[in-house]
C-alpha positions as CSV (number, residue, x, y, z in Angstrom):
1,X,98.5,73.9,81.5
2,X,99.2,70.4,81.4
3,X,98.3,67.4,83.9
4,X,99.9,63.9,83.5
5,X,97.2,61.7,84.5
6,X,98.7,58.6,82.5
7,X,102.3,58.0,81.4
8,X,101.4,58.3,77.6
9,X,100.2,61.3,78.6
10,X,104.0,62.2,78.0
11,X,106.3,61.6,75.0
12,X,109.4,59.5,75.1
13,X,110.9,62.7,74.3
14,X,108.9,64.7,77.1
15,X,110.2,61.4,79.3
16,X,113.9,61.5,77.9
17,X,113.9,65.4,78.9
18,X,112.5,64.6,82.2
19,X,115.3,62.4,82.6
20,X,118.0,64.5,81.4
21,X,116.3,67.2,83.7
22,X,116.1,64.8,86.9
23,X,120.4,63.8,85.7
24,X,121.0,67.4,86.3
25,X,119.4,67.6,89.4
26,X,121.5,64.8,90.5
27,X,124.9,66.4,89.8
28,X,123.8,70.0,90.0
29,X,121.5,70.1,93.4
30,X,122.1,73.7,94.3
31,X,121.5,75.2,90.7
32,X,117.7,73.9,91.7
33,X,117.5,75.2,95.2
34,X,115.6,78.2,94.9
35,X,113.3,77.5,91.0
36,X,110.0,77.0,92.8
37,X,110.7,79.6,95.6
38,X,106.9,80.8,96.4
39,X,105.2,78.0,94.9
40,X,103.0,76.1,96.2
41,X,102.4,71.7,96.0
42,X,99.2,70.7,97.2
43,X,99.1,67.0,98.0
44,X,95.9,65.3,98.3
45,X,95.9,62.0,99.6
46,X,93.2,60.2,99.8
47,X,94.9,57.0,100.2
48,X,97.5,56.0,102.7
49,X,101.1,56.6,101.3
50,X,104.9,56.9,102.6
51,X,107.2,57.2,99.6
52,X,105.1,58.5,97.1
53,X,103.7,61.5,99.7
54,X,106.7,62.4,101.2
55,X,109.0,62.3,97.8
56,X,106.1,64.7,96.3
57,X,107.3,66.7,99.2
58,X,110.6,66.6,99.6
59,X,110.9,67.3,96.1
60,X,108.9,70.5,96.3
61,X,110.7,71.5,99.5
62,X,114.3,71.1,97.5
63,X,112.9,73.3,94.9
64,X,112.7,76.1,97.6
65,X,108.7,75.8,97.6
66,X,106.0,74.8,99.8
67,X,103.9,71.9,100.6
68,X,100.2,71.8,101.9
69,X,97.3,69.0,101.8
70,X,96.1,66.2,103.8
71,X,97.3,62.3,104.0
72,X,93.8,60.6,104.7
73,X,90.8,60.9,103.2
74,X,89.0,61.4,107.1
75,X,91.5,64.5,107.2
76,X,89.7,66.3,104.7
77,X,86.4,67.6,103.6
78,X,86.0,64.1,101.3
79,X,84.7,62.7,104.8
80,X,81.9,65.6,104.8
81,X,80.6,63.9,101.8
82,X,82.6,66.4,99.6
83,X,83.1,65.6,95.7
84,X,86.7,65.2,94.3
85,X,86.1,68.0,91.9
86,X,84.9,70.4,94.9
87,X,88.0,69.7,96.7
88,X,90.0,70.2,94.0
89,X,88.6,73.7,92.5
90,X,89.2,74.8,95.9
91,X,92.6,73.7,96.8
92,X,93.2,75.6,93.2
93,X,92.8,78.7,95.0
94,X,95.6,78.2,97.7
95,X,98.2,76.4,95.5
96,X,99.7,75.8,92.5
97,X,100.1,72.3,91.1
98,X,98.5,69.0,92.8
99,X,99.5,65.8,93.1
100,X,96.9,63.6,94.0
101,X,96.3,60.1,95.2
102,X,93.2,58.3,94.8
103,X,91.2,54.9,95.4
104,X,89.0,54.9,93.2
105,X,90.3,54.2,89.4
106,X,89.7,58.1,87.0
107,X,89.0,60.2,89.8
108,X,92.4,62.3,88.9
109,X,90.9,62.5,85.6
110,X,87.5,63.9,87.0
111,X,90.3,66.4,89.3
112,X,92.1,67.7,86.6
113,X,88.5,68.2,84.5
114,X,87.6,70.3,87.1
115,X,91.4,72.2,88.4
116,X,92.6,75.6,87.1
117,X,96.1,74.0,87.7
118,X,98.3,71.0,86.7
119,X,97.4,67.9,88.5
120,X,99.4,65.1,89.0
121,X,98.2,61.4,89.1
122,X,100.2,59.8,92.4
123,X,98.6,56.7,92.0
124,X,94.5,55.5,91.1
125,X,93.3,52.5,92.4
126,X,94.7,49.7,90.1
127,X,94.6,51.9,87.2
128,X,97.9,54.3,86.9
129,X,101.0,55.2,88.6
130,X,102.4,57.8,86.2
131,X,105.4,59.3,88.3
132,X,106.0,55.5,90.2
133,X,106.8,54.5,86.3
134,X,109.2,57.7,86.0
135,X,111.0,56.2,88.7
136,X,111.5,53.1,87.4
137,X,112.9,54.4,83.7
138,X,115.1,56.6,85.6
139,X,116.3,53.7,87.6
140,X,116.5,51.8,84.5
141,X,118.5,54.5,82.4
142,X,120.9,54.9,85.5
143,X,121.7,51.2,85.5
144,X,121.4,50.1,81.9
145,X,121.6,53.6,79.6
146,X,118.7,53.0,77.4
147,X,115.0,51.2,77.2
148,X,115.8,49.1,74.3
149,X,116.6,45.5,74.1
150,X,115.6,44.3,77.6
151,X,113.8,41.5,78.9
152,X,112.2,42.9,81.7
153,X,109.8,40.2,84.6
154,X,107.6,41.1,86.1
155,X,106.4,39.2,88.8
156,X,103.3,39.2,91.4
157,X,100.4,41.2,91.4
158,X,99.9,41.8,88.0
159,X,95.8,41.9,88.0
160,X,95.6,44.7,90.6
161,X,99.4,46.2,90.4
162,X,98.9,49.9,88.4
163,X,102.7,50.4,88.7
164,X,103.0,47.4,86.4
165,X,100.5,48.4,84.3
166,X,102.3,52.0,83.6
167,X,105.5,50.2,83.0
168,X,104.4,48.0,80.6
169,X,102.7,50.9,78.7
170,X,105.8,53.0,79.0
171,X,108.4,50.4,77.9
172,X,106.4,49.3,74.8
173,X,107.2,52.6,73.5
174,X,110.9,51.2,73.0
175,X,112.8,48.7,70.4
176,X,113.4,45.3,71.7
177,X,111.2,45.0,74.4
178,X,110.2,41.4,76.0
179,X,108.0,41.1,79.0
180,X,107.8,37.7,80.7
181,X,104.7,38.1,83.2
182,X,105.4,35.5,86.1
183,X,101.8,35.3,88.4
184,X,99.7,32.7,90.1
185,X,96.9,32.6,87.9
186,X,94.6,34.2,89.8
187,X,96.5,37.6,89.7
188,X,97.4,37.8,85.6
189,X,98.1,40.8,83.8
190,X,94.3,42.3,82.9
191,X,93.0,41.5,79.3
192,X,92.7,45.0,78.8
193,X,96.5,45.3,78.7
194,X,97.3,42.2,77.4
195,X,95.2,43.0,74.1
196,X,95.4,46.5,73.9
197,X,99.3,47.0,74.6
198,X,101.0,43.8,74.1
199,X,99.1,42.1,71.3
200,X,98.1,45.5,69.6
201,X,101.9,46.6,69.5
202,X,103.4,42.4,68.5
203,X,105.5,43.0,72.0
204,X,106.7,39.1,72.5
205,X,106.1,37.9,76.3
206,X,105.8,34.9,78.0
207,X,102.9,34.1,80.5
208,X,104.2,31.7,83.5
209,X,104.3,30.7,87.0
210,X,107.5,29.6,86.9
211,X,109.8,32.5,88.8
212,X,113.4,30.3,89.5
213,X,113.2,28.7,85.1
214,X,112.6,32.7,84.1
215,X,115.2,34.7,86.2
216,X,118.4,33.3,84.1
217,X,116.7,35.4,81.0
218,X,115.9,38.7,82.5
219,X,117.8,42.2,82.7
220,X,115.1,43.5,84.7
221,X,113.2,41.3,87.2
222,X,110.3,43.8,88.6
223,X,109.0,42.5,92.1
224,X,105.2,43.4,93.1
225,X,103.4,42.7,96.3
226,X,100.2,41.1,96.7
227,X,98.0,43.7,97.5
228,X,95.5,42.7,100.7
229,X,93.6,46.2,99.8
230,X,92.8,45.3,96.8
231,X,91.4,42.1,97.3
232,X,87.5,41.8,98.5
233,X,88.1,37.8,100.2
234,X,90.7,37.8,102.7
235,X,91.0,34.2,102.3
236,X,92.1,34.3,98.6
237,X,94.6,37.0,100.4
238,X,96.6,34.8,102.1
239,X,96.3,32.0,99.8
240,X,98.5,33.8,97.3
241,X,100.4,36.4,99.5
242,X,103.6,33.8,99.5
243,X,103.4,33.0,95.8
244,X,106.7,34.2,95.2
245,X,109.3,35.5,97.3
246,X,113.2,36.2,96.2
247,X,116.3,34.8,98.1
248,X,119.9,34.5,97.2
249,X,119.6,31.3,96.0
250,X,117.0,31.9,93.6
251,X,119.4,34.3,92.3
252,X,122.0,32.2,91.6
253,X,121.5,31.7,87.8
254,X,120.9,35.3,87.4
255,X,122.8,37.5,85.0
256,X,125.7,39.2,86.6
257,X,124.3,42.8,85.6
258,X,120.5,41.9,86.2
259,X,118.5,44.9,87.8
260,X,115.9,43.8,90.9
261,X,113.2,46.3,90.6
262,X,110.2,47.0,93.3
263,X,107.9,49.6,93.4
264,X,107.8,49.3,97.2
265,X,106.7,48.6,100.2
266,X,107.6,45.7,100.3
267,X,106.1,42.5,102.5
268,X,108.2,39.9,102.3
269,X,108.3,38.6,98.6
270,X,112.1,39.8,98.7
271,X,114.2,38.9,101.6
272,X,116.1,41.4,103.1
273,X,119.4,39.4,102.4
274,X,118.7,40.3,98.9
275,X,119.3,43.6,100.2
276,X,123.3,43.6,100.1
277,X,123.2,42.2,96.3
278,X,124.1,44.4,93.9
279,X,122.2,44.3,91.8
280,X,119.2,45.2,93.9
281,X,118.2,48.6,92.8
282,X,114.4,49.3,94.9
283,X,115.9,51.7,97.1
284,X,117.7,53.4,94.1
285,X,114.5,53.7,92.7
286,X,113.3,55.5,96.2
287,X,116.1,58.0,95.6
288,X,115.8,58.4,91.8
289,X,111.7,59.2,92.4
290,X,112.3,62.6,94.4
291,X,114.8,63.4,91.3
292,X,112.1,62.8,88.3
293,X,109.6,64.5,90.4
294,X,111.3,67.8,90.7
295,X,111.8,67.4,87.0
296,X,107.8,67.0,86.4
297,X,107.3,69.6,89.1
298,X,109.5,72.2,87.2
299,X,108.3,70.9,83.5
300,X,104.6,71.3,84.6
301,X,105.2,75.1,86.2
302,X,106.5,76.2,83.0
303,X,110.0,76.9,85.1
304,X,113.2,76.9,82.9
């Protein structure tokens, strides 16, 4: 039994079968219909979440299974006083696979320590977004073909944004990676990854402010919000919620084939005329998330 807490907790080839899997899906929908018929998906959220909760679902209900759980921590026991490992060595008992979501940064770690069945990180804190990043390298398959040779931005929230941080551990897994990390200061991409992924691996990327003087460079520009939830001074909130936000003209010098990434939701750091671009893939990556989770959902049941 295997959880995926991280996204090194899977191999590029483990990924690239995931992917072929989740390409499958896509053309084949009714050859899935009925593989997790009498299973059950647990999903335990104890964070607010719209995509990420409902594509769990949805993915599990296309599979011919069954959903149960709660979407708020004050919906569940957790408000008792109950401990994450309690809750989940008892939802063990009524289903079979979790995916959990989680405030605080290792507590689906501590869950799947303590679970008699595969438990899937939807998201911890500022730490890890495993099945967010299997979005995005679906997306980024479906519009480019491969990982390699890309200059991907990424631009916004990099202190606090955990889909970022996934994606930059993914991606350096690949040949010809560059990163250029566009942020106000105050919101830089943590030491921790800077040192122990980017350095540690000789991955070139650029540190700047400078959004408009990066985009001509990119293949993949991957927008972030500013987080209010994660920040503890509301004032430094709304100092740096406009840092950056993406019109047409900004696009302008852009490469014709350039893919605009975001994890979603989205405030307002991309206007919603960007919308009719192209090139604007974020609610392709919506789509392409329900896919690769019925492909982790079937990979981590054991189902052929």
């Amino acid at each position: 039994m295997k959880s995926v807490i991280d996204i090194l907790d899977l191999s590029t080839d483990e990924i690239e079968e995931l992917i072929s899997v989740a390409c499958d899906i896509i053309e084949n929908p009714d050859k899935y219909a009925e593989k997790c018929r009498r299973k059950k998906l647990a999903t335990l959220f104890f964070e607010p979440s719209t995509r990420t909760r409902l594509s769990f679902e949805a993915a599990m209900y296309e599979l011919g299974g069954n959903v149960i759980g709660f979407s708020a921590a004050n919906n569940s026991s957790a408000a008792k006083g109950e401990s994450v490992s309690d809750t989940v060595r008892t939802v063990s008992c009524y289903a079979d696979i979790i995916a959990m979501r989680h405030p605080k940064e290792g507590a689906p770690m501590v869950a799947s320590m303590a679970a008699d069945i595969p438990i899937i990180n939807a998201g911890d804190g500022g730490h890890n977004h495993p099945t967010q990043t299997l979005a995005d390298l679906l997306t980024i398959f479906r519009e480019k073909g491969s990982f390699e040779n890309l200059t991907v931005g990424l631009c916004g929230d990099l202190k606090f944004g955990r889909t970022v941080h996934s994606l930059i551990n993914a991606l350096s897994r690949y040949s010809g990676i560059k990163f250029v990390l566009i942020s106000p200061d105050e919101l830089k991409l943590p030491d921790y990854v800077t040192n122990n992924v980017l350095i540690k691996k000789n991955i070139p990327y650029e540190v700047t402010t400078d959004l408009v003087g990066s985009i001509p460079e990119l293949d993949i520009l991957y927008m972030t919000r500013v987080q209010r939830e994660r920040f503890f001074n509301e004032q430094d909130y709304i100092r740096l919620k406009d840092s950056y936000i993406l019109t047409p003209d900004k696009l302008e010098t852009a490469k014709k084939d350039l893919s605009i990434m975001h994890p979603l939701p989205r405030v307002n750091e991309i206007s919603v005329a960007v919308d009719s671009d192209p090139r604007a893939c974020y609610f392709k990556q919506v789509l392409n998330g329900k896919y690769i989770r019925m492909a982790l959902i079937l990979k981590l049941l054991g189902v052929e």
